[in-house]
C-alpha positions as CSV (number, residue, x, y, z in Angstrom):
1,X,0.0,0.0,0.0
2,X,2.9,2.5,-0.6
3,X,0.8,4.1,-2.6
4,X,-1.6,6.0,-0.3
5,X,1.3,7.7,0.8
6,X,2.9,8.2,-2.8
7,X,-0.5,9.8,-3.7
8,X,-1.4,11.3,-0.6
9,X,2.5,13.3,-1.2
10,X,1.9,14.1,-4.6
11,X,-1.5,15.8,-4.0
12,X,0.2,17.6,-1.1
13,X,-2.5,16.0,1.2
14,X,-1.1,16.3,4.7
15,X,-1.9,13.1,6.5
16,X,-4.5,14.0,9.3
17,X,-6.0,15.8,6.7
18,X,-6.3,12.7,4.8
19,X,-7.5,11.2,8.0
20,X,-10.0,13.4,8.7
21,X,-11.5,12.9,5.3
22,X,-11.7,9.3,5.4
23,X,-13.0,9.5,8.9
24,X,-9.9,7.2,10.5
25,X,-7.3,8.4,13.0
26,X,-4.0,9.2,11.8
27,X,-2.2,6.2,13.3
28,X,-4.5,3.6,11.2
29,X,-3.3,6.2,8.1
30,X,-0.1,6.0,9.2
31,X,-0.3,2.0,9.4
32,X,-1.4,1.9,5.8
33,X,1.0,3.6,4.3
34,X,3.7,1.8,6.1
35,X,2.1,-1.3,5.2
36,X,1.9,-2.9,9.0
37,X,-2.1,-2.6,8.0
38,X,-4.4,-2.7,5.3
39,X,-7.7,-0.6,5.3
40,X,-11.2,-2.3,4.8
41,X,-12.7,-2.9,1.5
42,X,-14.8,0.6,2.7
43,X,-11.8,2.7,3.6
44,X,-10.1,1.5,0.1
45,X,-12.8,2.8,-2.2
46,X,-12.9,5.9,0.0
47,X,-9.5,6.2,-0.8
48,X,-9.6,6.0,-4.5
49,X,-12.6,8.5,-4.7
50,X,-11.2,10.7,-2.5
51,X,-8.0,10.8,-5.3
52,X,-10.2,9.9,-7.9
53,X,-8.1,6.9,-8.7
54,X,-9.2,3.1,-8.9
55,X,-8.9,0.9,-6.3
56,X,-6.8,-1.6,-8.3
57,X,-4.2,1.5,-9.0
58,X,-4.4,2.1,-4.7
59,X,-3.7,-1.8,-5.0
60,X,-0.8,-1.7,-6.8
61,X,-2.6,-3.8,-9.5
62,X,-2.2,-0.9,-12.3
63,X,0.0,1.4,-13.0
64,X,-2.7,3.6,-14.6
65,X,-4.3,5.8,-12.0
66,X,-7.6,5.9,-14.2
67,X,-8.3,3.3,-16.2
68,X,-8.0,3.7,-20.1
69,X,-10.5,2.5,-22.8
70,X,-14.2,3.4,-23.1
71,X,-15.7,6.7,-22.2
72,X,-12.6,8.0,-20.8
73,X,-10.1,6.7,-23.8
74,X,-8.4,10.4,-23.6
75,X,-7.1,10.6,-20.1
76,X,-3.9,8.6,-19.4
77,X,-2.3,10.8,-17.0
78,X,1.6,11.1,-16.5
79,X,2.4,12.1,-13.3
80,X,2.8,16.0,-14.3
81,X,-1.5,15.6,-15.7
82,X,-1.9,13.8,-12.5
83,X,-0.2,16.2,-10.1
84,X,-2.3,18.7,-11.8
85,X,-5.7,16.5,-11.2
86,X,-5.1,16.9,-7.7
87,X,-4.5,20.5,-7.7
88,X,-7.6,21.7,-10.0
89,X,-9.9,19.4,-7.8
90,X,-11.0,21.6,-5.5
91,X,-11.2,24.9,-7.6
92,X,-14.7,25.8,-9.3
93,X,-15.8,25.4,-12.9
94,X,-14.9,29.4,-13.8
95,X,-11.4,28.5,-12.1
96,X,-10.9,25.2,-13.7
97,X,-12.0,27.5,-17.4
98,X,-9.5,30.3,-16.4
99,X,-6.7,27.4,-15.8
100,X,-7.5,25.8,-19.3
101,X,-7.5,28.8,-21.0
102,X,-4.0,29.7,-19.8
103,X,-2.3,25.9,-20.4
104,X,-4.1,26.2,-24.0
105,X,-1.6,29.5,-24.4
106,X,0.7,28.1,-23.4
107,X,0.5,25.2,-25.7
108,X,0.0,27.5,-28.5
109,X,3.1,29.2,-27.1
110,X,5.4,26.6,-27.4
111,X,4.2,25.6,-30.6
112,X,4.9,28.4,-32.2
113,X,8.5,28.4,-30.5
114,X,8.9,25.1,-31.6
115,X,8.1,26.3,-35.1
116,X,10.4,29.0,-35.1
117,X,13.1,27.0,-33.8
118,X,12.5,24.6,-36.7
119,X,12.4,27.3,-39.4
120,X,15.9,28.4,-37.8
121,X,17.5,25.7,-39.3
């Protein structure tokens, strides 16, 4: 279970906060990610919705944190799009809009760099 705490870190979740969340005390949280304890079946899919993850990534089972295929065939996230996933959870829709916006100039941005460096040559 190493990764609660891999995920837990890279969301910059601070572990009582976590805790709190998922309605455990810290120690159990704590036991988890050390892997002296396993949580429930409960606290597991808690866990991956509180992440928005599957519980087979949580499990170590994937390496995918979402899966791929279906409906949601576009996101396979690298740990950069997932570190971002965790920060634009909690902002609302005219935040989330204003972020997109930006990376979308960005993108354009470095295209057109990319462009320029290629004419260059």
């Amino acid at each position: 279970m190493n990764r609660i705490r891999e995920i837990r870190e890279l969301n910059s979740v601070k572990q009582v906060e976590l805790a709190n969340a998922l309605q455990v005390s810290q120690g159990t949280l704590s036991n988890w990610e050390r892997g002296a304890h396993d949580p429930d079946n409960v606290s597991l899919i808690k866990l991956a919705d509180y992440f928005g993850v599957t519980t087979d990534y949580l499990l170590g089972r994937t390496v995918e944190p979402v899966p791929s295929g279906g409906k949601n065939d576009d996101i396979n996230l690298d740990e950069i799009e997932f570190a971002l996933y965790g920060e634009v959870r909690e902002l609302g829709d005219e935040e989330k809009e204003e972020l997109l916006g930006y990376a979308r100039k960005l993108r354009r941005l470095l295209e057109f760099e990319k462009a320029q460096e290629k004419d260059d040559k």
